[in-house]
VOGU-3710 file (C-alpha; in Angstrom, 3 decimals, decimal comma):
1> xxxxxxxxxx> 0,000/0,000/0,000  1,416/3,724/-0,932  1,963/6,442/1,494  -0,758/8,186/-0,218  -3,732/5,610/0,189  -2,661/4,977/3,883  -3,154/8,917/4,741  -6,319/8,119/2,486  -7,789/5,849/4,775  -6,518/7,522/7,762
11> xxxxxxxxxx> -8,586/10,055/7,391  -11,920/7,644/6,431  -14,689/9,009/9,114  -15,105/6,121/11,266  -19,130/5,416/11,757  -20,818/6,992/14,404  -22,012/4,482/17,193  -25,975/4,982/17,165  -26,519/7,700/20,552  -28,690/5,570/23,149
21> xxxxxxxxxx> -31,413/6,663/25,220  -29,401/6,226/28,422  -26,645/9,105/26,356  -29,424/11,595/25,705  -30,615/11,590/29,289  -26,836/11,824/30,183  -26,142/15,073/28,620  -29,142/16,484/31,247  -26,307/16,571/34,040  -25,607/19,953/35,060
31> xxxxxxxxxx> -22,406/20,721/37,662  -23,485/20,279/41,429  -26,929/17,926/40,487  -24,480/14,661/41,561  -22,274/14,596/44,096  -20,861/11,347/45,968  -19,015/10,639/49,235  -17,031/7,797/49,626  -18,292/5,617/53,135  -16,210/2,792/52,968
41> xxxxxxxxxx> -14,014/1,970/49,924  -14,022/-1,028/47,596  -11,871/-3,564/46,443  -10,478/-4,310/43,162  -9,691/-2,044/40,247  -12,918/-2,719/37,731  -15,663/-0,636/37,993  -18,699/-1,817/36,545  -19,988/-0,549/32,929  -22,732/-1,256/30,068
51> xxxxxxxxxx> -23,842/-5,218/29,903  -23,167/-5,522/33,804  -25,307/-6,847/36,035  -25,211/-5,189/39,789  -26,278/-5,952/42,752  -26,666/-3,290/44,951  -28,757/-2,169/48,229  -30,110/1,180/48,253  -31,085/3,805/51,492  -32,682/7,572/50,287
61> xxxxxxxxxx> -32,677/9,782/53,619  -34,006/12,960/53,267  -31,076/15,681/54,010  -31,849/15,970/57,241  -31,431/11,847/57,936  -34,700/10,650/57,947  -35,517/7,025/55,758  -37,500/7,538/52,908  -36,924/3,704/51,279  -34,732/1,311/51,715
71> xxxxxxxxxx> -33,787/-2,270/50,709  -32,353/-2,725/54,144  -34,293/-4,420/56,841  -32,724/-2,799/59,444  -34,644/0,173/57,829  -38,072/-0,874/57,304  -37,283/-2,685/54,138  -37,301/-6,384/52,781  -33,844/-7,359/53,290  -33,769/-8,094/49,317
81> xxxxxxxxxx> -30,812/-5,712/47,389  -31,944/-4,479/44,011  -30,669/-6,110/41,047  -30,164/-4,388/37,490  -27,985/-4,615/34,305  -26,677/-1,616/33,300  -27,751/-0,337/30,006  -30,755/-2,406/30,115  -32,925/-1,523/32,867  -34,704/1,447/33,672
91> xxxxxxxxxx> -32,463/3,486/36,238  -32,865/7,124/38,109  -30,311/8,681/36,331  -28,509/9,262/39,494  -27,263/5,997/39,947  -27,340/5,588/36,141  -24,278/8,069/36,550  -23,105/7,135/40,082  -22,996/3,358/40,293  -20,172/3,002/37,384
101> xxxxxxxxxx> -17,438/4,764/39,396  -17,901/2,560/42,356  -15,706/-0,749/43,418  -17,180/-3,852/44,440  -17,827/-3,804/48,291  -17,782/0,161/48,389  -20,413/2,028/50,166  -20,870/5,809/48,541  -23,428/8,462/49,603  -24,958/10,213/46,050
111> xxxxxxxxxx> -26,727/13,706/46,558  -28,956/13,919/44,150  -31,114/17,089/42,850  -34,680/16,310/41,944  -33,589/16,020/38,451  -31,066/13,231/38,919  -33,925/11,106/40,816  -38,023/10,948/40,490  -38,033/14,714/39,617  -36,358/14,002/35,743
121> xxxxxxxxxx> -38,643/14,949/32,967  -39,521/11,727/31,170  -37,775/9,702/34,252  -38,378/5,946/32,897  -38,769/4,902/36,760  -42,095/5,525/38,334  -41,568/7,019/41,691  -42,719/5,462/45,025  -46,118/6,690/46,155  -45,938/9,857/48,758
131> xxxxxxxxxx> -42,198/10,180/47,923  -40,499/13,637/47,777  -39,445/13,493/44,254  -39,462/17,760/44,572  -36,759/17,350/46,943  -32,583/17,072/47,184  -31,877/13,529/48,630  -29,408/11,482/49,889  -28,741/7,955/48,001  -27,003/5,531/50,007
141> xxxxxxxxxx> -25,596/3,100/48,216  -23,752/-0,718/48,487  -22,324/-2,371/45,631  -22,717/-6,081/46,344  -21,347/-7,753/43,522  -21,441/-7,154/39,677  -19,928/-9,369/36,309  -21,409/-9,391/32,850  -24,475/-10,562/32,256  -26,233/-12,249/29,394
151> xxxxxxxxxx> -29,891/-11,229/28,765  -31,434/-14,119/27,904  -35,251/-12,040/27,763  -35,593/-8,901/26,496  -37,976/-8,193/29,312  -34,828/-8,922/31,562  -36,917/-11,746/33,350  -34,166/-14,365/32,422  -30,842/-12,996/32,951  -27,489/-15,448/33,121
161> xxxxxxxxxx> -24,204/-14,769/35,612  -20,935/-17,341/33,753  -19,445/-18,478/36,509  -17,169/-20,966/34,570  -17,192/-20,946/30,368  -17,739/-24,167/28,749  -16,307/-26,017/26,099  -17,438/-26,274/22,055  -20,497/-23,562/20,779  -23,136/-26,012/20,816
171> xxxxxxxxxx> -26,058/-25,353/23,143  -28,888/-27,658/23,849  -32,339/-27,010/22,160  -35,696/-28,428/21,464  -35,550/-31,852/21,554  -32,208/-32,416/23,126  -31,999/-34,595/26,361  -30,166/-32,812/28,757  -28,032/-33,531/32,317  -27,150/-31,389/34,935
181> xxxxxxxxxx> -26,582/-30,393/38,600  -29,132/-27,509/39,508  -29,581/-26,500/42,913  -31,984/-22,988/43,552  -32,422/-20,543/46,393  -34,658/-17,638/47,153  -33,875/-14,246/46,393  -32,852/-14,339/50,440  -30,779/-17,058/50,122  -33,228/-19,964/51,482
191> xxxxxxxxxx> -32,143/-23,014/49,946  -35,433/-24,438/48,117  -33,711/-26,942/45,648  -29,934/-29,157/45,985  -30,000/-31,758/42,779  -26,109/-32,030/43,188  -25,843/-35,206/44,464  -26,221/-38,875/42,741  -27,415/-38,708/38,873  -27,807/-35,381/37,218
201> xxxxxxxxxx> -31,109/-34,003/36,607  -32,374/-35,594/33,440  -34,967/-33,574/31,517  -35,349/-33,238/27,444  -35,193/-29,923/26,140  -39,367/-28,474/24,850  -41,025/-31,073/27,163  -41,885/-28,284/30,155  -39,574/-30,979/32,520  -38,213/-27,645/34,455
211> xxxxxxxxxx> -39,223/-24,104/34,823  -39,604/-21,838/31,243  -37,014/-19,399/32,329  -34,188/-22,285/33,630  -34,882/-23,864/30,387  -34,108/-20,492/28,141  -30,986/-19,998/30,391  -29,659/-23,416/30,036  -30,325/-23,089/26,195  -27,200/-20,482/26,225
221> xxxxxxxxxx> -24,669/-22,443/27,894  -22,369/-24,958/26,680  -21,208/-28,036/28,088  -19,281/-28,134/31,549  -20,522/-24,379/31,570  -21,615/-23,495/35,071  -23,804/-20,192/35,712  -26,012/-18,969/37,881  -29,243/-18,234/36,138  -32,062/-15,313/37,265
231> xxxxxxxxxx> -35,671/-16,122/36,972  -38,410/-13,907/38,310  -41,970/-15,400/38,726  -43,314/-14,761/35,096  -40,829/-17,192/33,873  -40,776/-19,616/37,076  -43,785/-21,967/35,614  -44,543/-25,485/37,396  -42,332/-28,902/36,367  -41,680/-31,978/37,853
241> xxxxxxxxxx> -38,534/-30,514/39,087  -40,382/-27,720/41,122  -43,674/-28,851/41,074  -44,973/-25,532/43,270  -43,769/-22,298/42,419  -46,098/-20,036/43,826  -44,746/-17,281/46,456  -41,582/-16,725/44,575  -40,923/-13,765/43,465  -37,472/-14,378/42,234
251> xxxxxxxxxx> -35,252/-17,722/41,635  -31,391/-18,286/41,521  -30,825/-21,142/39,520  -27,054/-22,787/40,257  -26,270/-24,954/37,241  -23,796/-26,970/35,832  -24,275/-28,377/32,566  -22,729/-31,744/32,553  -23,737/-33,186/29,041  -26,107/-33,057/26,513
261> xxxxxxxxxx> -27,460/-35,622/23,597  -27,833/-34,005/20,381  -31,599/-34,834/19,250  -32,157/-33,920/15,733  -36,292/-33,504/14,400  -34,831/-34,165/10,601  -38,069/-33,268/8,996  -38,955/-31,477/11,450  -42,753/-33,531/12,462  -41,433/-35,288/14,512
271> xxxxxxxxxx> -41,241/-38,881/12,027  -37,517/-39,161/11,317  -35,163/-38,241/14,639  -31,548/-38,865/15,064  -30,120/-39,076/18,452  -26,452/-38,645/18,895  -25,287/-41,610/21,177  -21,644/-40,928/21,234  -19,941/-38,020/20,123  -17,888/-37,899/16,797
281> xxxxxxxxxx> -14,813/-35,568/15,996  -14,835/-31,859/15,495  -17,214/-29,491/15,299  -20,897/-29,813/13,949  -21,865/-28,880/11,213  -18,090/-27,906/9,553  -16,794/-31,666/10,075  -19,615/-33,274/8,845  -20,055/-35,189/5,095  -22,775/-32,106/3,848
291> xxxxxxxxxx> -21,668/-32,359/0,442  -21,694/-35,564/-1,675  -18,769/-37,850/-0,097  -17,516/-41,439/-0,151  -19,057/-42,449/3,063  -18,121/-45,572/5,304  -20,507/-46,685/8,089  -21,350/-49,737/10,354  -24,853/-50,031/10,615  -27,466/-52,219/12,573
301> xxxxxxxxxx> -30,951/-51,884/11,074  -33,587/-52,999/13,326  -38,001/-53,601/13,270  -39,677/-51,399/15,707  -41,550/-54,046/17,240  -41,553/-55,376/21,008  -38,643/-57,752/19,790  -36,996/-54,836/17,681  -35,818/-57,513/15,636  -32,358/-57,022/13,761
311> xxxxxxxxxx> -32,765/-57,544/10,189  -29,344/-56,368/9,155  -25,928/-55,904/10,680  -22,974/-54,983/8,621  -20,602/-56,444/11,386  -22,597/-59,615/11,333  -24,217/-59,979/7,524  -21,430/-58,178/6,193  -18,296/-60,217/8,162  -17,045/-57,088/9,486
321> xxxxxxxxxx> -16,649/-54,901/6,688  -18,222/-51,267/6,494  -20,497/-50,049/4,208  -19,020/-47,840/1,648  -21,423/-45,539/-0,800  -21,557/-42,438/-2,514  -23,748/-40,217/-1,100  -26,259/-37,736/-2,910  -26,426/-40,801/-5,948  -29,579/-42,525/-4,112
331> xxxxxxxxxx> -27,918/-45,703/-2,683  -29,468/-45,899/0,506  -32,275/-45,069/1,956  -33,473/-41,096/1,931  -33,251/-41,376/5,704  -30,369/-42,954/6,096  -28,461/-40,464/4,298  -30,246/-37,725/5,685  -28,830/-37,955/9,319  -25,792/-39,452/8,133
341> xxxxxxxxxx> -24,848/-35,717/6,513  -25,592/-34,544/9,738  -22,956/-37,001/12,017  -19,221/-36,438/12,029  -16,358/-38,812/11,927  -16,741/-41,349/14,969  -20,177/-40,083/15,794  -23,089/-42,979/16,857  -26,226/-42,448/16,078  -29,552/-43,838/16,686
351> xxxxxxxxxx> -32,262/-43,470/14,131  -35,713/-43,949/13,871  -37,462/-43,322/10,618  -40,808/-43,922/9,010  -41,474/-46,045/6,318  -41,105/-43,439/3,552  -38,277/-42,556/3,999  -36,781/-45,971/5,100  -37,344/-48,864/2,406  -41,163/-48,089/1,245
361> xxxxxxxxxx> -39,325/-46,118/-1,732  -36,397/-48,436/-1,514  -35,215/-51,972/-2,215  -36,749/-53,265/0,755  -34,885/-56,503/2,417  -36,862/-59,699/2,723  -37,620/-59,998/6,231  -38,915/-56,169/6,168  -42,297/-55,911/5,777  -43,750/-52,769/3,660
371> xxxxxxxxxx> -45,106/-49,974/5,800  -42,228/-50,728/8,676  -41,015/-48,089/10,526  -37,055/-49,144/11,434  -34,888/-48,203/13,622  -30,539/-47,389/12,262  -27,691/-47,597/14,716  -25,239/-45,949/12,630  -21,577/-45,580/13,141  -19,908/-42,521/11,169
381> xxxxxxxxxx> -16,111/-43,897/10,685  -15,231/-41,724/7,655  -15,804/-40,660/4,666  -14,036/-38,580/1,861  -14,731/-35,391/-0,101  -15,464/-35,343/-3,636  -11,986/-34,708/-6,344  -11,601/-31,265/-6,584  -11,394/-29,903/-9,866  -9,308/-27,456/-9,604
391> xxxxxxxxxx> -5,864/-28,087/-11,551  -7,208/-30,903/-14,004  -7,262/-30,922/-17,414  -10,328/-30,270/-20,239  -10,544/-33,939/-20,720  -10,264/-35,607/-17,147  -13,294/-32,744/-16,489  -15,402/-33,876/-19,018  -14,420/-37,345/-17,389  -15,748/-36,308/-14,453
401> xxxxxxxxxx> -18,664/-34,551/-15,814  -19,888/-37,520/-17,351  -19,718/-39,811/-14,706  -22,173/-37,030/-13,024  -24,017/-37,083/-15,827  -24,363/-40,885/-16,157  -25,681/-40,763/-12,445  -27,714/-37,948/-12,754  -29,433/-39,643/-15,413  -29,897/-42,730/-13,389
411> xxxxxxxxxx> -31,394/-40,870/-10,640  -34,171/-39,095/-13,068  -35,148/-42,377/-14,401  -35,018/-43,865/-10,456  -37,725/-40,994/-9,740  -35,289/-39,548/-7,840  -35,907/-36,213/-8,859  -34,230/-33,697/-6,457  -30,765/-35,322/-6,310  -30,778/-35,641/-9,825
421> xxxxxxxxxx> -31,375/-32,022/-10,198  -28,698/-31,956/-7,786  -25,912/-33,205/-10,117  -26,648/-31,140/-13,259  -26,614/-28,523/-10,875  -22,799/-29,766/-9,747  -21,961/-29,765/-13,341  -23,393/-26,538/-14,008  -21,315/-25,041/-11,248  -18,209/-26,413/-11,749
431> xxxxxxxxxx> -17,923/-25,585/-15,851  -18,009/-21,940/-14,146  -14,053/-22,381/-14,071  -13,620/-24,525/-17,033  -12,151/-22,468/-20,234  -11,488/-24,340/-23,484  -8,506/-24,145/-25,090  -9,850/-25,832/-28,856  -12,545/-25,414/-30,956  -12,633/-29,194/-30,708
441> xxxxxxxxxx> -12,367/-28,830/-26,857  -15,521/-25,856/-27,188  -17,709/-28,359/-29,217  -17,177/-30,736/-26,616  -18,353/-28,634/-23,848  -21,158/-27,054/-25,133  -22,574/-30,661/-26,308  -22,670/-31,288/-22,323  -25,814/-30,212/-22,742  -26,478/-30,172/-18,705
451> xxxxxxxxxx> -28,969/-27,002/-19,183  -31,280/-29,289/-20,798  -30,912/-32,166/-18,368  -31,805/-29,868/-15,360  -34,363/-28,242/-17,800  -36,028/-31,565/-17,820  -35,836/-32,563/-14,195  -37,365/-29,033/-13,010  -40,312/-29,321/-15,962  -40,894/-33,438/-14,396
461> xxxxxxxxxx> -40,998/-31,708/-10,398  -43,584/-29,480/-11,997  -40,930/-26,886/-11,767  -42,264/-24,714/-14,834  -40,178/-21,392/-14,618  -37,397/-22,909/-13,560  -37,152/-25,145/-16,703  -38,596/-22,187/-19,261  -35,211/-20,444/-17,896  -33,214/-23,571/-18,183
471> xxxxxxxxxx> -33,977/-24,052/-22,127  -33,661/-20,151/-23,076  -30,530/-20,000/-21,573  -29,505/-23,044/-23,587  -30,772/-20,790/-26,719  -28,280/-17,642/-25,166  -24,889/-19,618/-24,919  -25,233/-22,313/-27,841  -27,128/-21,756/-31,029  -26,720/-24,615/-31,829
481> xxxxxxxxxx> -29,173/-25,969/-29,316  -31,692/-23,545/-30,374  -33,901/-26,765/-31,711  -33,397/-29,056/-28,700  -34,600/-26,100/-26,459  -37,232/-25,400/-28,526  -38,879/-28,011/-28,693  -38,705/-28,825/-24,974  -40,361/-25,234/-24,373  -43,125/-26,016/-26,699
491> xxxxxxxxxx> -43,331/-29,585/-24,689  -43,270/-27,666/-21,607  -45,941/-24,894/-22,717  -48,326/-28,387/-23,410  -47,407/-29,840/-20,297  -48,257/-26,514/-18,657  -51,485/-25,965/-20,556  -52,638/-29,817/-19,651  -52,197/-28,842/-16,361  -54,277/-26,013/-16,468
501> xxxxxxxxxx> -56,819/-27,374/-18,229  -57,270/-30,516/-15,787  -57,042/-28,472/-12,845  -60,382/-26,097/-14,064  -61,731/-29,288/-15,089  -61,508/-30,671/-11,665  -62,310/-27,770/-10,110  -65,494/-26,783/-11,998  -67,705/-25,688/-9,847  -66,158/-25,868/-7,010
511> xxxxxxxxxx> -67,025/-22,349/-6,175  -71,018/-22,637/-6,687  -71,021/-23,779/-3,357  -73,123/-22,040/-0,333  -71,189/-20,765/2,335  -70,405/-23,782/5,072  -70,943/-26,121/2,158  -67,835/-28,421/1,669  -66,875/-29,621/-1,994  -63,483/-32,319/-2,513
521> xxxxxxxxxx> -62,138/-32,744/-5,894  -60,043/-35,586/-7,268  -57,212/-35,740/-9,260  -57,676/-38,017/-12,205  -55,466/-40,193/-14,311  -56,393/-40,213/-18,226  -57,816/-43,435/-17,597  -59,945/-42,226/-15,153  -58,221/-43,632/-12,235  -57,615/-41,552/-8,911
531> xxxxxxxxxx> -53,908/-40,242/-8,750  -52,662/-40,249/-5,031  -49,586/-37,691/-3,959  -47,341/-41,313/-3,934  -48,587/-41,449/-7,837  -47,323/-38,388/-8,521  -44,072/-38,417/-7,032  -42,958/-42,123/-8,423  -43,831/-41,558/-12,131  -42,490/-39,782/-14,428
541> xxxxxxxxxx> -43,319/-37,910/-17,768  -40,337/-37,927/-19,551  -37,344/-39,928/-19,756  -34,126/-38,100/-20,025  -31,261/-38,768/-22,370  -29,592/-41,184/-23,913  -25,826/-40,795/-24,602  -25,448/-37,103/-25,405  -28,000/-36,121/-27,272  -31,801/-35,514/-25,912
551> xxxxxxxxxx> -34,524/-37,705/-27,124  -37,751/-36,284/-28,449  -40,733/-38,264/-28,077  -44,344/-38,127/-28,568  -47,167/-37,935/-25,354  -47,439/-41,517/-23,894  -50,158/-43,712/-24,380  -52,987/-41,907/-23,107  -52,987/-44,337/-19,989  -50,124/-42,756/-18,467
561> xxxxxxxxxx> -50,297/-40,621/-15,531  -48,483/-37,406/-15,911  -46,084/-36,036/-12,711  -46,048/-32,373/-11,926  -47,560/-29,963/-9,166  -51,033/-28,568/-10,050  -49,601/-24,576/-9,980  -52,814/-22,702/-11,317  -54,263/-19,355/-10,687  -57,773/-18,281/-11,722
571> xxxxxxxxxx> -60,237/-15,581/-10,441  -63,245/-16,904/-9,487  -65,554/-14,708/-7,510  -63,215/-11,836/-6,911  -60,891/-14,523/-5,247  -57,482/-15,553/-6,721  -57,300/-19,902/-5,989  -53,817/-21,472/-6,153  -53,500/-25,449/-5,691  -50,485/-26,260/-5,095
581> xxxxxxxx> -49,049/-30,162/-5,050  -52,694/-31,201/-4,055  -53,873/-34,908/-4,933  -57,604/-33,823/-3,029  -58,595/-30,538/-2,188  -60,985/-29,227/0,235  -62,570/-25,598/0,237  -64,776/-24,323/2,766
//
């Protein structure tokens, strides 16, 4: 960098940090409105500032020494000190001001002018009833304690004190099953709770198996963490480990987070779940096989009967050697694969999936019957990363391209539409970087044709725009391919208008109906057969290529039921109707 652009940036304007409220009332102060007198000093050589929480008792005298309020009990008052978090609650601008120059354990006197206390314009804090907010008081205050605090509610109802950090990022959440030591006490230190002894507290995470506002602190700690978590009594609702919370104002929550087991809702209904049974190596997700990898597991694949019956065991059925498989080509089952992106190296996992997405779509083994929901054990021991690209020749790309293509391929014909959009997609990406060199080597490439293969697996998923901008790109880099694309976008316009027209056909009068009056519609095959949601997704309406060229080909037979999402939009008695993916309908 030259002289010149470092005195350039050097004199860049740095951007202004947003002014808060707690800065405008600041700049009320006037000279001789706060003053403070030191008691009995402090220790240490922090003072407390914005994001600390501070503990703190509180005595306003009049000037003349008599008790106005106090925390104290000594002084008429509950014995309880006042806890706030600077920057976050609402404060008398006095102390706003005062309580940051003070030491832990230091006892100050504030005078305060009517303006630093009750007697501010706009003062946040309503004051006391019958108290002399007119008048110049004394503030005596004791700062108990103070750290940083994390705000776990924005209403400051949940507040967490780190006592000791934990290890790894990873904090438990809804439905993880959770261990740790909690004891609680009163906001007057009565001891009301000691579950620090035996077994950790066992609880899973969204279940209501401990009070709301311990379960939002304990979903911001990490393991090993231990912190001491603040509830008040909106947040302190009944569990089986309190049972009665009534009476308490206020809870401090002791906890040490011992361990938790990573539960995973895959499709989030609560059908296929992964449960981590022993941890893998390095951190979730980074480490993990996301993209398409050469996986090796040990899996036991049980029934979920009474007996859970083991119908496959690669140590067993397999003598001891792993499973190896390509992910993202359709191998295994959808399940399977699905929580095996999500393990890392080492990892255990216990699975339990439904029947869709185990072998009712898949080669199903003999001694599992259809409709069986199974249980996985999996065990993670490795995989590898697909060859990078980077640094290879025209021709071992193309290589590579049409092995992707081959499989691609495969998968459309398999019915496996998504992952096969998947690897045109791959291909699509990667000849980004690729730059021919030949004219030869330029004809090669653009006879790839993977714009048309995607083309076709969007217009099968019923994914019209997306294929119409598949095939008129094809037309914008190669026109050459101008008749290929062509005629798939006149295909597509048909497919689109079949659509259209079976959906109003359905539909017809669907919208005479009275009010309350409930009307279904069926989707039909040509043949006049209902087509179910399963129909739709197995079979296909177009086959895709053969070697390197696409195939054009007539409409089936006019048995043949034709895939795609019903995606139609119609006024109909000032009311716009979309049906979306529907294999029945219901309006009321």
């Amino acid at each position: 960098m030259s002289l010149d652009e470092e005195d350039e940036q050097s004199y860049v304007p740095k951007k202004k940090k947003s002014e808060s409220e707690d800065d405008k009332r600041r700049k009320k102060i006037v000279p001789g409105s706060l003053m403070k007198a030191l008691m009995r000093p402090g220790g240490g050589e922090s003072n407390p500032s914005d994001g600390d929480q501070v503990i703190y008792h509180c005595t306003v005298r009049t000037l003349d020494g008599v008790v106005v309020e106090s925390t104290r009990s000594e002084h008429g008052g509950k014995g309880i000190p006042i806890r706030n978090v600077l920057g976050k609650s609402k404060m008398i601008l006095g102390l706003l001001e005062g309580i940051p120059t003070m030491l832990k354990g230091e006892v100050a006197m504030f005078k305060m002018m009517p303006q630093m206390h009750y007697g501010e314009e706009d003062c946040p804090v309503l004051a006391p009833s019958s108290f002399p907010k007119e008048d110049d008081l004394h503030f005596e205050i004791e700062l108990i304690d103070f750290s940083k605090a994390k705000v776990v509610s924005d209403d400051l109802g949940v507040i967490k004190k780190v006592i000791d950090e934990g290890q790894g990022w990873e904090s438990p959440r809804e439905p993880y099953e959770v261990k740790a030591w909690i004891s609680a006490k009163t906001v007057d230190g009565k001891l009301i709770l000691s579950h620090t002894e035996g077994e950790p507290f066992f609880f899973t995470f969204g279940k209501c198996e401990v009070p709301k506002g311990l379960e939002m602190g304990i979903g911001t700690m990490t393991r090993k963490e231990k912190a001491v978590i603040y509830v008040t009594n909106q947040y302190l609702t009944p569990s089986p480990l309190l049972p009665v919370m009534e009476g308490y104002g206020e809870v401090h929550f002791e906890v040490e987070l011992v361990h938790f087991i990573q539960v995973r809702d895959v499709l989030g209904d609560g059908r296929l779940i992964k449960r981590r049974l022993h941890d893998g190596e390095g951190e979730f997700p980074m480490d993990c096989p996301l993209h398409d990898s050469l996986l090796r597991v040990h899996y036991k694949g049980m029934l979920l009967n009474k007996e859970k019956t083991v119908f496959y065991d690669t140590r067993v059925d397999n003598q001891g050697t792993p499973l190896e498989f390509n992910s993202g080509e359709g191998m295994v089952p959808e399940g399977f694969e699905m929580c095996i992106r999500l393990m890392l190296p080492g990892e255990i996992a216990l699975v339990t999936c439904p029947p869709d997405y185990a072998y009712d779509k898949f080669s199903r083994p003999p001694n599992v019957p259809e409709g069986a929901h199974v249980q996985w054990e999996i065990e993670l021991l490795g995989f590898d990363m697909p060859k990078d690209w980077t640094g290879l020749d025209f021709q071992n790309i193309m290589d590579e391209a049409e092995k992707i293509r081959v499989t691609g391929n495969r998968l459309f014909k398999e019915g496996k539409i998504e992952l096969a959009k998947a690897k045109y997609e791959k291909v699509l990406r990667e000849f980004n970087h690729v730059n021919p060199q030949t004219d030869e080597e330029g004809k090669v490439f653009l006879d790839t044709r993977a714009l048309y293969r995607r083309g076709m697996a969007y217009m099968a998923a019923g994914d019209f725009e997306e294929a119409r901008a598949d095939f008129q790109m094809m037309i914008k880099v190669d026109k050459s391919s101008e008749p290929d694309a062509t005629v798939a976008l006149a295909k597509l316009k048909k497919q689109e208008q079949e659509v259209e027209r079976k959906a109003r056909k359905q539909f017809k009068g669907l919208f005479d109906k009275k009010p309350g009056e409930i009307a279904e519609a069926q989707v039909e095959d040509r043949a006049g057969g209902e087509i179910t949601g399963e129909d739709q997704k197995n079979e296909l309406s177009e086959p895709l290529l053969e070697g390197n060229e696409p195939r054009h080909s007539n409409e089936a037979d006019g048995s043949r039921r034709r895939v795609g999402r019903i995606f139609s939009f119609w006024p109909s008695g000032g009311r716009i109707f979309a049906f979306l993916g529907l294999d029945r309908c219901t309006i009321l």
